[in-house]
C-alpha positions as CSV (number, residue, x, y, z in Angstrom):
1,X,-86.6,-59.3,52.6
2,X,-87.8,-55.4,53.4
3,X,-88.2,-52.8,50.9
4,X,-84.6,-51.3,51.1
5,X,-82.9,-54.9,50.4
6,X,-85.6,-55.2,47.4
7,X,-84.1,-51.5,46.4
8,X,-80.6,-52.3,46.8
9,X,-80.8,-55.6,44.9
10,X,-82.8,-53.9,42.0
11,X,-80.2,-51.6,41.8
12,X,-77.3,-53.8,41.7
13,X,-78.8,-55.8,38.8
14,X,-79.4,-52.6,36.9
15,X,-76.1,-51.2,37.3
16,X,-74.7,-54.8,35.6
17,X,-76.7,-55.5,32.9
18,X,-76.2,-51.4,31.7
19,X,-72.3,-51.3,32.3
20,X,-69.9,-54.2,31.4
21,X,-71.9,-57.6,31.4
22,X,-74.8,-55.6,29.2
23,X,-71.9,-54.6,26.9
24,X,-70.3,-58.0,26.6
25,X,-74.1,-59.3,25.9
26,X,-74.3,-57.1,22.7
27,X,-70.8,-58.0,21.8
28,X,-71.3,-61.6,22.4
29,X,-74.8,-61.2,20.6
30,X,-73.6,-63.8,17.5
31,X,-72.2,-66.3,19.8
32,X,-75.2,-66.4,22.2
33,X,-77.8,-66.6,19.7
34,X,-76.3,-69.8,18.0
35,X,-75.5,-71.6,21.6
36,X,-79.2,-70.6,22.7
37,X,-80.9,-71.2,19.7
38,X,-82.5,-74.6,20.9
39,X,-84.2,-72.5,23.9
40,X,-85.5,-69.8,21.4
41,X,-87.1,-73.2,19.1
42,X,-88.7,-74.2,21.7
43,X,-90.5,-70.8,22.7
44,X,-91.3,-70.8,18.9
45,X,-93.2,-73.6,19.0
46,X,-94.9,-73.1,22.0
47,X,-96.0,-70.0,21.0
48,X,-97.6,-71.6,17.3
49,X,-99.0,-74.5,19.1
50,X,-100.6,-71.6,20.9
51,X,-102.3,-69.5,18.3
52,X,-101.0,-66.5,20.2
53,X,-101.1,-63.3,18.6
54,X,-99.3,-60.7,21.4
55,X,-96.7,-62.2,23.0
56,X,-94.6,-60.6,26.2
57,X,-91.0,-61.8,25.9
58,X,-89.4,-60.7,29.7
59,X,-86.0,-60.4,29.3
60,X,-85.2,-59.9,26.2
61,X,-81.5,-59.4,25.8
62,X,-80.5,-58.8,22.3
63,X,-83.8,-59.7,20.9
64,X,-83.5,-63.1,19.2
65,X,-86.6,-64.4,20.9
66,X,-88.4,-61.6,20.5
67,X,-87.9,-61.6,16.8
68,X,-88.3,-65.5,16.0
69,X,-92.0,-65.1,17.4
70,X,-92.7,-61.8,15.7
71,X,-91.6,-63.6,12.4
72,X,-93.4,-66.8,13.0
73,X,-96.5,-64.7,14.0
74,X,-96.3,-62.4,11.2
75,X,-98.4,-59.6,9.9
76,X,-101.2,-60.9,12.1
77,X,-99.3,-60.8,15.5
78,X,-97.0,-59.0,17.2
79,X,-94.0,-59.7,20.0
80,X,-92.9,-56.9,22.7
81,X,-89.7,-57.1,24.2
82,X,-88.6,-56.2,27.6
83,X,-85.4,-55.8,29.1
84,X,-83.7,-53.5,32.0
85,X,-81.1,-53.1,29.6
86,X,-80.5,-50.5,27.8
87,X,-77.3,-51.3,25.5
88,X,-78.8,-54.8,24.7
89,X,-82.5,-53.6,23.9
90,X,-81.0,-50.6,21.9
91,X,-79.1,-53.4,20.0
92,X,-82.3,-55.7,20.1
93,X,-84.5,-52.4,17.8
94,X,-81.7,-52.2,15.4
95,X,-82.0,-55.8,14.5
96,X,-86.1,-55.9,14.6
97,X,-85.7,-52.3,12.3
98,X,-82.9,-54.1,9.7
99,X,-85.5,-56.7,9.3
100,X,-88.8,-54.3,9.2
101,X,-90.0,-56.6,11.6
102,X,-93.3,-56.8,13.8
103,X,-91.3,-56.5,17.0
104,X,-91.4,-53.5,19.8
105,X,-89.3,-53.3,22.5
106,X,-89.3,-51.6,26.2
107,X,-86.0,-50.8,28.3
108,X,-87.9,-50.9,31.7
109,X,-87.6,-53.3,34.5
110,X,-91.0,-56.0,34.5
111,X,-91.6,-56.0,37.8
112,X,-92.8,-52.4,38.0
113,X,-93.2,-51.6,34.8
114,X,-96.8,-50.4,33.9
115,X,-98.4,-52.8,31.6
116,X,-101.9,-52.1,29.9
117,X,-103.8,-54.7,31.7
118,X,-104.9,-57.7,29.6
119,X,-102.5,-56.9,26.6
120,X,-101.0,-60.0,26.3
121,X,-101.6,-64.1,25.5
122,X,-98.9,-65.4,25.6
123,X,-95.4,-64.3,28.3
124,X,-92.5,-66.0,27.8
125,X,-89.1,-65.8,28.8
126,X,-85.3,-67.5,27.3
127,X,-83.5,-66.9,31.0
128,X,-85.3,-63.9,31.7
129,X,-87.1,-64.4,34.9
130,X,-84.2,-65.1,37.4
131,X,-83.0,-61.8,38.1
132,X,-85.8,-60.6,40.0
133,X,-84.9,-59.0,43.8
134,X,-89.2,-59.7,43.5
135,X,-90.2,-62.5,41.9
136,X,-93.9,-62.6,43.3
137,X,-94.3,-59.0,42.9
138,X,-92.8,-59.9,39.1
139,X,-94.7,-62.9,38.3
140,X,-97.7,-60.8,39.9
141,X,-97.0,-57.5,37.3
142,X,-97.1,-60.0,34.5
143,X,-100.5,-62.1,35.6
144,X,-102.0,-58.5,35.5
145,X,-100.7,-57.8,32.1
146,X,-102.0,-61.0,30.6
147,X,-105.6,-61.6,29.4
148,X,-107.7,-64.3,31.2
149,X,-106.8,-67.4,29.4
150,X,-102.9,-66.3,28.5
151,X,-100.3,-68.5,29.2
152,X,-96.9,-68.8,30.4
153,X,-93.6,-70.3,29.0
154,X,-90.7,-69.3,30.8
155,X,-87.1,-71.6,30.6
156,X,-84.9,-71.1,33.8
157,X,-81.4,-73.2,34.6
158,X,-81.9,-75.9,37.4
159,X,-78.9,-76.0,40.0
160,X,-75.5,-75.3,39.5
161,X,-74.5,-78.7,40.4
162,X,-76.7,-79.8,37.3
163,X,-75.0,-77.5,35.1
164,X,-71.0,-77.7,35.2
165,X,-70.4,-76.4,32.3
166,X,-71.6,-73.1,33.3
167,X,-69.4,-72.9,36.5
168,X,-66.3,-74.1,35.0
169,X,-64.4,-71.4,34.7
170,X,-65.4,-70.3,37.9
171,X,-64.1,-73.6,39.9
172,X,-61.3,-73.4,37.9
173,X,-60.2,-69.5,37.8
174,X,-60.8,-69.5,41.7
175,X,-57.2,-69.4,42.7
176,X,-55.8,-67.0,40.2
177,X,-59.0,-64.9,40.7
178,X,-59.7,-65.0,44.8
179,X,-61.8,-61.6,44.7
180,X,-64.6,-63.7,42.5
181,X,-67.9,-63.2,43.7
182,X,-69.8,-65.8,45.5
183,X,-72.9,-67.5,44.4
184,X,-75.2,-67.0,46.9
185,X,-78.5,-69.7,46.6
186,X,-81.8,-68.0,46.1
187,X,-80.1,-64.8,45.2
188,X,-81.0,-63.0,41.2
189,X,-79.3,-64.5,39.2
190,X,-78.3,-67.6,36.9
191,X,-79.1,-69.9,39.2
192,X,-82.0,-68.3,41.6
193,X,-84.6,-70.6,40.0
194,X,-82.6,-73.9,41.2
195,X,-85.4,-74.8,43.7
196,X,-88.5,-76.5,41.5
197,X,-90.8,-76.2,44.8
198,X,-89.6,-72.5,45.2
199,X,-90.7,-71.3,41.5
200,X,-94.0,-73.2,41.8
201,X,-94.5,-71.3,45.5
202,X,-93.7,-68.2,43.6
203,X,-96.2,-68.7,40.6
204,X,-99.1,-69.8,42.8
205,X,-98.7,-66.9,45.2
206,X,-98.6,-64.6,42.0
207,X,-101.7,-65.3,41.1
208,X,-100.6,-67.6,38.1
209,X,-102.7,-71.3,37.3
210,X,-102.3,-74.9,35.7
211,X,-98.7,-74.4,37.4
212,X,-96.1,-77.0,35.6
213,X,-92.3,-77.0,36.0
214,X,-90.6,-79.8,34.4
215,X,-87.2,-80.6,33.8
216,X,-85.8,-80.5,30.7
217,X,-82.5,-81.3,29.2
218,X,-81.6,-79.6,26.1
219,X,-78.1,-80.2,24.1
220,X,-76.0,-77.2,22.8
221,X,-72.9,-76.3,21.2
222,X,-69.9,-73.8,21.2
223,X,-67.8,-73.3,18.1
224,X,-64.5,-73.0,19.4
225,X,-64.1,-69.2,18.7
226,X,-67.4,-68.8,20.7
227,X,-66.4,-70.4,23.4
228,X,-63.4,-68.4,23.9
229,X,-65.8,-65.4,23.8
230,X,-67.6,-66.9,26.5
231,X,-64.8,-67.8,28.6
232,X,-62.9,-64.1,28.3
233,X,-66.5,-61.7,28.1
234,X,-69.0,-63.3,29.8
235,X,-70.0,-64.4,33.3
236,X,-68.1,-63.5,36.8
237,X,-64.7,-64.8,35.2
238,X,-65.3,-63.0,31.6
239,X,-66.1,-59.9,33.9
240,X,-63.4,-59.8,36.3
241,X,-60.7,-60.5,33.5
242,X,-61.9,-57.1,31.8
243,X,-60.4,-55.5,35.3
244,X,-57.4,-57.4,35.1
245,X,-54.8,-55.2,34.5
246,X,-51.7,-57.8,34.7
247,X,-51.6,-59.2,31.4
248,X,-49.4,-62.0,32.3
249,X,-52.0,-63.1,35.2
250,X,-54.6,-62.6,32.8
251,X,-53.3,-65.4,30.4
252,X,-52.4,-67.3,33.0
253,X,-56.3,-67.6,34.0
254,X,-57.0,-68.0,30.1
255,X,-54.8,-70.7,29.8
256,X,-56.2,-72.5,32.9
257,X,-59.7,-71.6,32.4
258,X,-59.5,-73.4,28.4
259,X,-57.5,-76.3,29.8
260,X,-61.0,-76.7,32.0
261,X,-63.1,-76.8,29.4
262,X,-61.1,-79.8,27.6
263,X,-63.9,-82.6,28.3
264,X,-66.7,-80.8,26.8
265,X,-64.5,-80.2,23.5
266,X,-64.9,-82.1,20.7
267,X,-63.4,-81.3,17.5
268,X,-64.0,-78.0,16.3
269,X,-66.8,-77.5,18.9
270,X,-67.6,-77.5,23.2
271,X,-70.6,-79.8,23.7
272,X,-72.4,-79.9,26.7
273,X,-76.6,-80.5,28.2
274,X,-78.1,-77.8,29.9
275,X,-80.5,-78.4,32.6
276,X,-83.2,-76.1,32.6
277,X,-87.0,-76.1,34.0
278,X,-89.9,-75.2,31.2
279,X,-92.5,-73.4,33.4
280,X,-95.6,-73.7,32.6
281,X,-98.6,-71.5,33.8
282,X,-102.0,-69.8,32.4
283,X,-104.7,-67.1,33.9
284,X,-107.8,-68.6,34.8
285,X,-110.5,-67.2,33.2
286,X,-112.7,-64.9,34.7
């Protein structure tokens, strides 16, 4: 891929996550935080069974990471956020300023962003690190931020086809919606880290060490109010249903789009595993 296409695709994923889907991200901040709370435990922990004391947290979102480290590190630590977002990292301060707590954040993108070198032992990232148009040149901004002995804890979905749940609405939306946009493999986005060879290629070539990606299956839940936020806000049918303009279609593909979602409802609440790769990595020391 040349420079231009690295350009073009920066740009694109700019220009989403600061118009509508950043938007929908703040307004969907609740409801995320609760179905991704497992993911943000798990970061937790890794970072106390680290002892680390300045943590990187690559896309941040809304914060929630972020913030769980910066409290479980306390006085004695401190967690930096980083997002290219600026409506979800303006909402991520607000939160870290109600709750006085020792979290910063930057609205830059990672890959270019200009780090002071060696700042940082621990980076990790709660579905942060797919939406590079660079990933090497990412991963290699990152190794060069991180002190010699830092590690690496990034959690990245596997494949769509291990992950149903999260194209549902798509599969189903497809004929009442035919100008969705395609999935294209390897491209930024939810799924770009699919390929457990191609992330391991990418950390090695980055400069990273001790290179581990596992599998891991994590359960989660949707209260049924969530999940209708997620199905009419968020992903490519949540963002094309804000430009619908017929309201009668726009029910129609509401109606169809819940009636998919029917075997992973149980109760008051959607249930579903999410399959995800923990990546693992550290700087060798000097």
């Amino acid at each position: 891929m040349n420079i231009k296409q690295h350009d073009i695709q920066g740009n694109e994923q700019a220009a989403l996550w600061n118009g509508r889907a950043g938007r929908a991200w703040v307004d969907a901040q609740a409801s995320l935080d609760r179905l991704f709370a497992p993911f943000e435990n798990l970061l937790v922990s890794e970072a106390r069974a680290l002892a680390a004391r300045r943590v990187l947290d690559v896309g941040c979102g809304t914060g929630a990471t972020t913030l769980a480290i910066a409290r479980t590190l306390g006085e004695e630590g401190a967690c930096t956020g980083a997002d290219i977002s600026e409506p979800m990292v303006a909402a991520a301060r607000a939160r870290a300023k109600r709750e006085g707590a020792h979290a910063s954040f930057i609205c830059s993108d990672v890959q270019r962003h200009a780090f002071r070198p060696a700042s940082f032992d621990l980076i990790v990232s709660r579905f942060g690190v797919m939406f590079f148009d660079s990933p090497v040149q990412a991963f290699a901004n990152l190794r060069h931020a991180a002190r010699d002995g830092a590690a690496l804890r990034a959690i990245a979905w596997r494949s769509a086809a291990e992950n149903p749940f999260m194209t549902t609405a798509e599969r189903a939306a497809a004929p009442l919606l035919p100008n969705l946009p395609a999935r294209k493999p390897g491209a930024p986005g939810q799924f770009a880290f699919a390929d457990q060879g191609r992330v391991a290629d990418i950390l090695e070539e980055s400069g990273w060490a001790g290179i581990d990606v596992r599998a891991i299956d994590v359960e989660c839940t949707f209260s049924e109010s969530d999940l209708l936020t997620y199905l009419t806000r968020l992903g490519p049918v949540g963002l094309a249903l804000q430009d619908e303009a017929d309201e009668r279609r726009r029910a129609r593909v509401v109606e169809t789009v819940g009636a998919a979602f029917e075997p992973y409802v149980h109760g008051a609440e959607a249930r579903f595993t999410a399959a995800c790769w923990m990546i693992g990595a550290h700087v060798a020391a000097a």
